[in-house]
N, C-alpha and C positions, 0 to 999 in steps of 0.2 A: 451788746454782748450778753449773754446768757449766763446764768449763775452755773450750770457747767462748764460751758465754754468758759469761764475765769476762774474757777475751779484747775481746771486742765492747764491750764497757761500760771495760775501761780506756786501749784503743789506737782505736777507731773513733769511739764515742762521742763522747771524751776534745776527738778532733780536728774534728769536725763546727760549721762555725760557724752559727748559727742566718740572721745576715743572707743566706749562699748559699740560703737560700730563696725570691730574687729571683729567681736562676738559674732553680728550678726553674717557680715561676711563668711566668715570660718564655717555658720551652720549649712549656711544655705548655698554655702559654692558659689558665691559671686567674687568676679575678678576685676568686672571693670570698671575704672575710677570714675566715669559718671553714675554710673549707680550708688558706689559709695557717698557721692556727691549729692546724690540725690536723696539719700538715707539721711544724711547728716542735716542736711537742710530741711528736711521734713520733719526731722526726729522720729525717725520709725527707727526707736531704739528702746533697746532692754530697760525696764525699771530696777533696779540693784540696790536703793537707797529703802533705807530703815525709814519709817517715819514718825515721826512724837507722836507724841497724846494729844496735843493739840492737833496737829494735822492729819490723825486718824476721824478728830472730832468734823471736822471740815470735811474729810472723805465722806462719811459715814451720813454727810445731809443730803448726800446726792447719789447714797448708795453705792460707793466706791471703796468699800471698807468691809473685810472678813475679819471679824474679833476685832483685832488690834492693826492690823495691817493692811495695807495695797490692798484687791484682790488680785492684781496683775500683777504683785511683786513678782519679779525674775523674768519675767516676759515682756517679748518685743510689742509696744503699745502702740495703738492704730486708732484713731478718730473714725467714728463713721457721723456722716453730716448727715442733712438734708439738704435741700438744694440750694438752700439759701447762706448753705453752708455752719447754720448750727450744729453743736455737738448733741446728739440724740442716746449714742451710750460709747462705753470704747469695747475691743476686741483685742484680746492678749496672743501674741503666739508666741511656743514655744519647740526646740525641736525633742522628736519621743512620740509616742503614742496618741495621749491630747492635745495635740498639735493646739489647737484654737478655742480659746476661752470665751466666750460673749456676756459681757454681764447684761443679767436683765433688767428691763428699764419698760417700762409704759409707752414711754416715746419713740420706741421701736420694735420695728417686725421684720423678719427678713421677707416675707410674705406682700410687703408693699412698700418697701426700702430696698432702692441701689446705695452700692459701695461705691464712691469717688464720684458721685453724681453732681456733685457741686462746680469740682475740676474739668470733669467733661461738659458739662454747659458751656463755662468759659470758654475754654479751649475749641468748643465748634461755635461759639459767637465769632471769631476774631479772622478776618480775609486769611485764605490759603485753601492748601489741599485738604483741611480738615474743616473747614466748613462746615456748618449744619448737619456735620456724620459724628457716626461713634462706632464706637466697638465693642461689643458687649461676649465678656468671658465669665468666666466660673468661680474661679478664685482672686483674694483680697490680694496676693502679690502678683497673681498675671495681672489686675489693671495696674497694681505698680509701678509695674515695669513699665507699662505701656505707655502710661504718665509719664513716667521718668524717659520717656524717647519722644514725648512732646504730642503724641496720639488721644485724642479724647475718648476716653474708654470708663465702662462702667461693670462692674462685678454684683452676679445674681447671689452670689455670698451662698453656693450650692449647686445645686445639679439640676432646677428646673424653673422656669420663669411663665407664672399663670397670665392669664385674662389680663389683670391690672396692673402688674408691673410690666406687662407689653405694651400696652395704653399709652404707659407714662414715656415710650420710647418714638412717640411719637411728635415731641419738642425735635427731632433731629431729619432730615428729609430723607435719610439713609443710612441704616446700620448694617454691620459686619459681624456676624456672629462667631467666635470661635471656641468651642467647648472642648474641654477635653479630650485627648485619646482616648479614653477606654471607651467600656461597654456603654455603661450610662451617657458618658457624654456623645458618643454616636448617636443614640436618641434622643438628641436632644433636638436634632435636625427634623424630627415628626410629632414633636409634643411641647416644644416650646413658641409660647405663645406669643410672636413677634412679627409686626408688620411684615405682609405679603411677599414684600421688596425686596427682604431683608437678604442676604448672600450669605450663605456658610461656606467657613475656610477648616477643610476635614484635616485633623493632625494626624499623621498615622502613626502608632509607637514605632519605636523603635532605638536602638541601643547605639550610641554614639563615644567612639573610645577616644577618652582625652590623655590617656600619657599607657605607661607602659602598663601599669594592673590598674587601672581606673578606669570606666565607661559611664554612661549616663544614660539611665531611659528618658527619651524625650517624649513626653508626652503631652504636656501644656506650654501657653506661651512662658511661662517665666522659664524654663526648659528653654525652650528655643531663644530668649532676649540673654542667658545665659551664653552660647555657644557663637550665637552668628551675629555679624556687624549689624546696628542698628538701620544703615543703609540699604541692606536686602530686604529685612524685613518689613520697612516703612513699603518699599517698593511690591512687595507682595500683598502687603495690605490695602496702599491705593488702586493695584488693580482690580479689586475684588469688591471695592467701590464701583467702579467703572462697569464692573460688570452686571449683566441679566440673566446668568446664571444664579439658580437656586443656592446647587453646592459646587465648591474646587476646593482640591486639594490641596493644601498646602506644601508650596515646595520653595526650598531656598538653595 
């Protein structure tokens, strides 16, 4: 273990209370009780806890410390490994305008660093439909989710994936690309640098009403792992495996 990685597990961990995953539920419009499940058991929850002087002093060796405090106080806190599943730095989110915090760290780039790539190795070592594949999306909670449905999935942690972080996606005999709805992530389909093979699953926006004055624009997968049974959507994603088409559209 790593002096961050035991850092994280005895100061962040330590303080993370499981019921703040009300919080998170409430921001992000999640209803279903495996995700909650899945939240709780990962701890991708809010930091809330005050911290001493002394464990400011212990934050502050590994660069985890603004003045006196957390840098992620109040934010839902997130591990980004490496494949070996060392902690490399964390990423705070919050909901509001600065959605996502990343402290800086030496040991990581988003530039040559996947999100959950530790997770997704495993998960395409082990016999099944997910074998030797992956799925590679845009943001830290669409691979969440996609984790959290049992799918070996990796996050470009942005809007575009060069030369070498395509390289590194080559541990997998078949990826699944799914980038965003909008603009940018439509182009992701001619500028993202992923094995030949690779299949994109195009999301098209669009506005999904869940009660009487509330709709949803759906536009990425944590959107869609949101609204639809995780049994459609696994099934929309194994075909797209299966498939020799470049691009499909996603439809559930």
């Amino acid at each position: 273990m790593g002096v961050k990685d035991d850092v994280y597990k005895r100061l962040i961990v330590k303080n993370l209370k499981d019921e703040d995953v009300e919080e998170v539920l409430t921001q992000r419009l999640y209803v279903k009780p495996e995700i909650k499940d899945y939240l709780v058991k990962n701890k991708i929850l809010p930091f809330n806890h005050f911290v001493s002087n002394e464990e400011a002093e212990v934050l502050k060796s590994v660069g985890w410390c603004s003045e006196v405090d957390f840098t992620l106080s109040g934010r839902v806190v997130i591990p980004i490994r490496d494949a070996q599943g060392n902690i490399l730095t964390l990423v705070g989110w919050r909901k509001g305008k600065s959605k996502y915090y990343t402290i800086a760290s030496d040991d990581f780039s988003k530039e040559s660093h996947w999100f959950n790539i530790d997770n997704a190795l495993k998960k395409a070592s082990q016999d099944g439909v997910w074998k030797n594949r992956c799925v590679v999306v845009e943001g830290i909670f669409d691979a969440l989710m996609l984790d959290c449905m049992g799918i070996p999935c990796v996050a470009t942690m942005g809007a575009t994936v060069n030369a070498f972080k395509g390289a590194m996606l080559g541990f997998f005999d078949k990826v699944v690309c799914i980038p965003d709805g909008d603009v940018v992530g439509q182009k992701a389909i001619q500028k993202w640098k992923v094995p030949s093979n690779a299949t994109f699953l195009s999301i098209q926006p669009s506005k999904i009403k869940v009660g009487e004055d509330l709709s949803l624009t759906l536009k990425d997968m944590d959107d869609i792992v949101k609204l639809y049974p995780f049994e459609e959507i696994s099934r929309v994603i194994q075909d797209a495996f299966e498939s020799y088409e470049r691009v499909i559209n996603f439809e559930v």
